[in-house]
Every structure is written in structure tokens, then in C-alpha cells.
N, C-alpha and C positions, 0 to 999 in steps of 0.2 A: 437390861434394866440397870440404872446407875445405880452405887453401893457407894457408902463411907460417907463424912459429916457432912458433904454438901449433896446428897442426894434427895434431902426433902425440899430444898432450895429449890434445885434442878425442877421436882416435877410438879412444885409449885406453880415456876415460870411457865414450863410447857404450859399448865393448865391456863394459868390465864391467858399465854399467847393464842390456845386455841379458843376459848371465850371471847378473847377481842376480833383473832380470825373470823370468827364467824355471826358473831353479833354484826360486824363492819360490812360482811358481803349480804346475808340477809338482807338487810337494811337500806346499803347502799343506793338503790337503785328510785327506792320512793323519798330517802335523804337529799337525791340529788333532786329529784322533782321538786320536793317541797322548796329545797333553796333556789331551785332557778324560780320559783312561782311565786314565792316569797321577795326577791328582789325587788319586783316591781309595783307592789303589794306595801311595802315600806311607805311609799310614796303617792298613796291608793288616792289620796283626796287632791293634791296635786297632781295628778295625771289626771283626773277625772275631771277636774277643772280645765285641764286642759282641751281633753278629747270635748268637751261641752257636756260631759252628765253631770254636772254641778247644777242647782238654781239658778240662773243669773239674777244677782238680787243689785234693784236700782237702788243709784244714788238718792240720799235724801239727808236732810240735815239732821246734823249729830245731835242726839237724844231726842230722836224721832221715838215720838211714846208709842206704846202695840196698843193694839184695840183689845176690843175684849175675848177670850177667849171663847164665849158662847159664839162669837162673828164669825169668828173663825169656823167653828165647827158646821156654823150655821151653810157658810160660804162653801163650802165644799162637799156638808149633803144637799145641797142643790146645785153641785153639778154634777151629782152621779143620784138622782132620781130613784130610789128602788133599795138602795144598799145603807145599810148601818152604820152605824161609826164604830170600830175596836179598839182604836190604840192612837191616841195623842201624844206626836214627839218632836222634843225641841234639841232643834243640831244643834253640837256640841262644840263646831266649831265655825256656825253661823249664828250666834242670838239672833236673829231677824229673821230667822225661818222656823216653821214650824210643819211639821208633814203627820196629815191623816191618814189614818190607814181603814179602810173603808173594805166590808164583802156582804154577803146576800145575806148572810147571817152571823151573828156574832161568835160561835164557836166554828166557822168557817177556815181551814186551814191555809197555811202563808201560801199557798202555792195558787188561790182564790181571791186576794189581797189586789188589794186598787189601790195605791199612794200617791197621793198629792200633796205635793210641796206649795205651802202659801206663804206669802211677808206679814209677818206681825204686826207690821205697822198701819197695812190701810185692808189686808186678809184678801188683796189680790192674788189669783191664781199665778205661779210662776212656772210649773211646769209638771208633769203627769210621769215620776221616773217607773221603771218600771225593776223588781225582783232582780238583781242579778246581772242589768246591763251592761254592753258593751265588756272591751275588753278584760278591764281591771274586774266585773263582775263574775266572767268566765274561769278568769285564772285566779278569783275568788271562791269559786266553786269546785275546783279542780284541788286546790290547796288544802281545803276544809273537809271536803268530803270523796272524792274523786267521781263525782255525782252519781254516789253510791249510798245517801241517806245516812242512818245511823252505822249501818255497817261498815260504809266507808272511813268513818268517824274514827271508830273502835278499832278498826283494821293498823288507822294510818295513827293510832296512839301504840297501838303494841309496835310499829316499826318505831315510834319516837323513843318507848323504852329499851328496847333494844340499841337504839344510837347512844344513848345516854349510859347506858352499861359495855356499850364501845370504846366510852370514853373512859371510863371508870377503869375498865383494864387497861387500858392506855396509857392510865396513870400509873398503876404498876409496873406495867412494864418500863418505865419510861426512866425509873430511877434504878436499876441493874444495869441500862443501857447505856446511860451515860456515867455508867461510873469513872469508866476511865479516860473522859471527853468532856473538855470545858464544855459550860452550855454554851449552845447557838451552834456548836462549831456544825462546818458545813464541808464537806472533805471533796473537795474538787477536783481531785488529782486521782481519786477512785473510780470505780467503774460508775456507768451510769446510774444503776441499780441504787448503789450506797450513796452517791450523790442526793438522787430524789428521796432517799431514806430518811438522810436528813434533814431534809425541809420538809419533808412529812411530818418529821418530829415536831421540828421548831415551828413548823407555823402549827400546828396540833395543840404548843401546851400553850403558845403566845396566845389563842383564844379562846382556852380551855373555859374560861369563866362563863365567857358569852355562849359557847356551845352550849354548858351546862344550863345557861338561865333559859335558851331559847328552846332547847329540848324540854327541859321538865315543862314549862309552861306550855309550850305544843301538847305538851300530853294532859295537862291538866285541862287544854282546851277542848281536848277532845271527849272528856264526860259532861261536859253543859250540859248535855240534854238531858240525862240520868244525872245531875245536880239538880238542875230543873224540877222534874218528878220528882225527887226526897224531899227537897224545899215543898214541893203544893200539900204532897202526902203528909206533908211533918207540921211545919211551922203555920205554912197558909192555912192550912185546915184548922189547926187548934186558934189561929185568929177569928175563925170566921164560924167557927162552930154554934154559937149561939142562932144564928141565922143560915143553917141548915136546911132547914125545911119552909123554911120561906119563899114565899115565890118572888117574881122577878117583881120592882115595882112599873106600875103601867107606864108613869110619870116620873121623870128623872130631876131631880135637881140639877142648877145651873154647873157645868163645868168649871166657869170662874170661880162660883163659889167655894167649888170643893179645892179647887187648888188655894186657893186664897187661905182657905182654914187648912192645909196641909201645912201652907207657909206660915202662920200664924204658931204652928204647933214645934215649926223645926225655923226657927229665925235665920237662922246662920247657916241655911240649905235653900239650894232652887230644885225646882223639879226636872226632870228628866224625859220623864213618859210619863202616860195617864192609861192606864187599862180600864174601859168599861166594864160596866157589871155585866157578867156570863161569861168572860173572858178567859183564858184559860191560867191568869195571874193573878186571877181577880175571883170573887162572887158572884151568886145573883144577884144583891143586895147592896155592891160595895162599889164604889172609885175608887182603882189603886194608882193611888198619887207615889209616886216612886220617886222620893228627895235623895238628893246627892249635893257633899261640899265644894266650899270655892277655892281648894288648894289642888295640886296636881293630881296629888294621890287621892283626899278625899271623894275630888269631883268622877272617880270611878268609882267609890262605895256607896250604894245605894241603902235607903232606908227606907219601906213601902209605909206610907200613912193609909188605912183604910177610913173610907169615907161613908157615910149612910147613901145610898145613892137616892133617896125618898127627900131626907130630912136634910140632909147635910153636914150632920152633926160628924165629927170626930170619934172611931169605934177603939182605934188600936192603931201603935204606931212603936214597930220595935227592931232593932237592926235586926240584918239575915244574920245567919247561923255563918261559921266561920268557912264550912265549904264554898258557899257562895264567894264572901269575900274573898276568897283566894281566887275565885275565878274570875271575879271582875279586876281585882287586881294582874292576874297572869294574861288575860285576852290584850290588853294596851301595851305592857312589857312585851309579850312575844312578835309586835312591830315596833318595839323603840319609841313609842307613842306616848310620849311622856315629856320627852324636852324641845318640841317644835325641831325644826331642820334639823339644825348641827347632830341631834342623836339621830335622827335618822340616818345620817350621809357617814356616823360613825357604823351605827346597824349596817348599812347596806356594805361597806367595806370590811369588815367583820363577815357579813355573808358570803364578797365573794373569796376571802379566805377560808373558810370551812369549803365551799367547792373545790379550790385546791388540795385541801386536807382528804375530803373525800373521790376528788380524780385519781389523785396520787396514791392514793391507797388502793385502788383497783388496780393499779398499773403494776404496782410492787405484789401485788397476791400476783400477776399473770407471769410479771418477771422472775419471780420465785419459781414460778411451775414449773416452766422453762429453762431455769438453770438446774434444777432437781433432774431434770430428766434428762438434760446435758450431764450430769454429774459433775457440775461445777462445784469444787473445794470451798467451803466459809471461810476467807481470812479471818485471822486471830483477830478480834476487837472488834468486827463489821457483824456480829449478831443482830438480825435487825428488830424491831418491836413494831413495825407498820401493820396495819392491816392485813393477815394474812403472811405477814414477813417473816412472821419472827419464828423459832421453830421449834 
């Protein structure tokens, strides 16, 4: 045991070299998943455009007006004869589409869901997507959950906190290590080992930031569904309290209308989604008109307008609670989805530097083993702080 004034130093460093040690190799192996799965995931709407799971939506002249939105709704339960309507949404990155979400009953779960994509313009059918298609929907599945449900969910948020406190001792470690080493430096003339040691460093802290924003928000991604629940139990509920015990009504008011009085109530918002009454966002009783702004940032904070679904009238209209907003905000940021291309192609470059960060760090724990059991001497100053490296 080391002794005299740098001995609390000393087993400081140990400690967090073995908290980064092992937070990094834990972790490693669903980090690397998520960022190869996430690469192409960056670019989800553009690849899907590509592969054909987009709508193809026709040309027609510019400020072609939408019909109304009862056509709409109208158009699409007649061509699925038998099924409800649950959830009216308008693409966020199409205005001229609008997609039903349609099942046998309206508490009916997403995995019972029939979605049609219609044009707003004339509420022609465009095409029937389906839950999770094709590739980009696979490796949208695999990324979110490891099509393992909530379990998956919760699972792949404890490896994101654990990379995120990989990172954290990383930071520690990072500045003992280069005490005595301009930054960047990259020592080429050393063994292999310390070579890659330091481009493990240097690419580590060069996108420290982005790690950081893309892990916390991965993890904050991963309670939605237990944000979801506290929002219904919490805020929904005390909105809709009064209309408790009411039953559903037989007769629904026009859907235009309620959206129209939503937009009436919040000027400076367009809607987003519509949840029917009995939904599980919604009431028995209610339209949840779900308004969101026309800035980058805004047009991800949603504001739910509850609607009478009998009458029409306007019941309650108040932003979510701040968990929410952080989520809706974190789910757009954790793909760069915020400044069209250019941040994306910065995200995805950024991405595949953390794969390097994290190959590299597997290789330096192996390489380490290996020289330990070789009894290879530490040169003076080559102490390393990689994943697993450092001692």
C-alpha cells in the first residue's frame, strides 16, 4: 500500500481507473451496438425515402389547400370497414401527409394498429406502412429496445449510464495523464500499445461533449414509457378529472372542429397528433389535440389542448410537466435532428469517432492483459487512462 503525501492521489487515480475500467467493458459491447445501429438511424427518413417506405406524395401546385379533416378521417375508415380511428398524425416532415392510425378497438395495443398514410390535399390513399418496416425499422427496433419491450428499454438505459460515467472517469483520469504531454500529442515512436493510447485519449476528449449529450439523452430516452405513465397518472388525470365517470359519448364531434378550436386557443401552434376519446393519451370524453411551435426547438414541445368530444367546446389546455419536455426535447437531439443534413453528417462523424473511442478501448484492456502477464515494465510517463489501461 502506498504511504507519504501522494498516497491519497495515488489511490484516488486507481479508483477511478478501475471505475472507468469497468464501467467501459460492461458497457462496451451494447455501446458498440447502439452506435453501429444508430449510424444509419441518423439518416432514418432519408434512407427510407430511398428504400421506398416513405409516401410518395404527387406533385400538385403550390398551396394546394388540404381538405377537411373529417375527409380525411372519413377516407380511411372506409377502407378499413370494422376498425376505429385512434390517433390522427401529421408528418413533421411532410405537411401534405397525414397518417391514421386505425385497430378493432380503440384501447387496442400499437402492435394491433393499421396505419394509413393519406395526402391532405385531395385525402387520397398513398400507401398502408406498416409498424417497424423494413430495414431502417429493424435497426430501429433493435436500437430502442433489443426487441425486448420495456425490459430492453431499461436494460439498454443502465448500459447508457454506465458509458456516461465511463466518460466521467475518463475525464479524470485524463488530466494526471497528460500532465506531462502537450495535448493531442500522439507518440509514434512508442510501442503499439501507447500509440493507440493516445488516440484513444485524443479522439475521447475531442468528442467528449457529443458523447455526453448523446448518452444522457439515450438514457433519458429510455424511461418514455414510465414518463408516459407519471404524465397520465399525474397531469392527464387531474385535466380530465371532472369527466371521470362519464361515459363515452355515442356521437363524436367533427374532428376539424376540435382541431380548429385547439388552433383557435394556441395561435402561434399547429397540431401534431390527435388522440381519440378512450385513448390511452386521451379520455372518454376528450380530443387530445397535442399543439406544438414553429421554431426548431418549439415544434418538439408539445402542448395537449383537451377538447369535449360531444360538444366541442375547449375543457383544458396546459403544457406537460418538465419531465416530458426534457423528453421530447432529448428523443430529436439524440439523432442530430434538429439542423436538417449538415448536423446530421456532423452526428454521424462524431459517431463513427466514439466507435473508434470504444474499439480502441477494448483493444488497450486486451493489450494490457497481455503485457501484465508477459511482465512487461510501464515506461516512466506511458501510464495509461484508456479503458481498462490504466492501473
Amino acid at each position: 500500500m502506498a504511504t507519504g503525501p501522494d498516497a491519497p492521489r495515488l489511490r484516488a487515480f486507481r479508483l477511478w481507473s478501475f471505475v472507468h475500467t469497468w464501467t467501459s467493458l460492461v458497457s462496451m459491447a451494447f455501446m458498440l451496438m447502439l452506435c453501429l445501429t444508430g449510424l444509419p438511424l441518423i439518416f432514418h427518413h432519408e434512407l427510407n425515402g430511398v428504400l421506398g417506405y416513405e409516401p410518395e406524395v404527387p406533385a400538385m401546385p403550390a398551396g394546394t389547400a388540404h381538405v377537411s379533416l373529417d375527409r380525411i378521417v372519413a377516407t380511411a375508415m372506409a377502407s378499413k370497414p370494422g376498425l376505429v380511428v385512434q390517433y390522427l398524425v401529421f408528418d413533421h416532415d411532410e405537411p401534405d401527409v397525414a397518417f391514421v392510425n386505425l385497430a378493432r378497438d380503440v384501447r387496442s395495443p400499437p402492435s394491433d394498429m393499421t396505419i394509413l398514410s393519406l395526402d391532405r390535399r385531395d385525402a387520397a390513399l398513398l400507401r398502408e406502412p406498416k409498424p417497424n418496416e423494413g430495414p431502417i425499422g429493424f435497426l430501429l427496433q433493435l436500437h430502442v429496445d433489443m426487441f425486448l419491450g420495456l425490459g430492453g428499454k431499461l436494460f439498454l438505459g443502465a448500459m447508457g449510464f454506465l458509458f456516461v460515467m465511463a466518460i466521467v472517469s475518463g475525464i479524470v483520469l485524463y488530466g494526471p495523464f497528460m500532465r506531462k504531454l502537450d495535448f493531442g500529442t500522439v507518440r509514434r515512436t512508442r510501442t503499439r500499445r501507447i500509440h493507440w493510447l493516445d488516440w484513444h485519449n485524443l479522439v475521447g476528449v475531442a468528442t467528449l461533449g457529443w458523447a455526453l449529450i448523446v448518452g444522457g439523452t439515450g438514457v433519458v430516452n429510455t424511461w418514455a414509457d414510465l414518463m408516459l405513465k407519471l404524465w397520465q397518472f399525474g397531469q392527464l388525470a387531474e385535466m380530465t378529472a371532472p369527466y371521470r365517470d362519464a361515459p363515452r359519448p355515442v356521437r363524436l364531434a367533427s374532428i376539424a372542429e376540435a382541431v380548429a378550436t385547439a388552433k383557435a386557443a394556441a395561435p402561434n401552434m399547429s397540431p401534431r397528433f390527435v388522440a381519440y376519446p378512450g385513448t390511452v393519451v386521451s379520455s372518454n370524453n376528450h380530443y387530445a389535440v397535442f399543439m406544438a411551435g414553429d421554431t426548431p426547438l418549439t415544434s418538439r414541445l408539445l402542448k395537449p389542448a383537451l377538447i369535449d368530444a360531444e360538444t366541442g367546446a375547449l375543457t383544458d389546455m396546459r403544457a406537460m410537466p418538465w419531465y416530458i419536455q426534457a423528453l421530447l426535447v432529448s428523443q430529436p437531439l439524440h439523432f442530430g435532428d434538429y439542423g436538417g443534413l449538415p448536423l446530421k453528417i456532423v452526428w454521424a462523424l462524431l459517431d463513427l469517432a466514439s466507435i473508434v473511442v470504444l474499439g480502441s478501448g477494448l483493444y488497450l484492456w486486451i493489450a494490457r492483459r497481455r503485457w501484465k502477464t508477459a511482465g512487461e515494465r510501464v515506461p516512466p510517463g506511458a501510464r495509461p487512462s484508456g479503458a481498462g489501461a490504466a492501473e
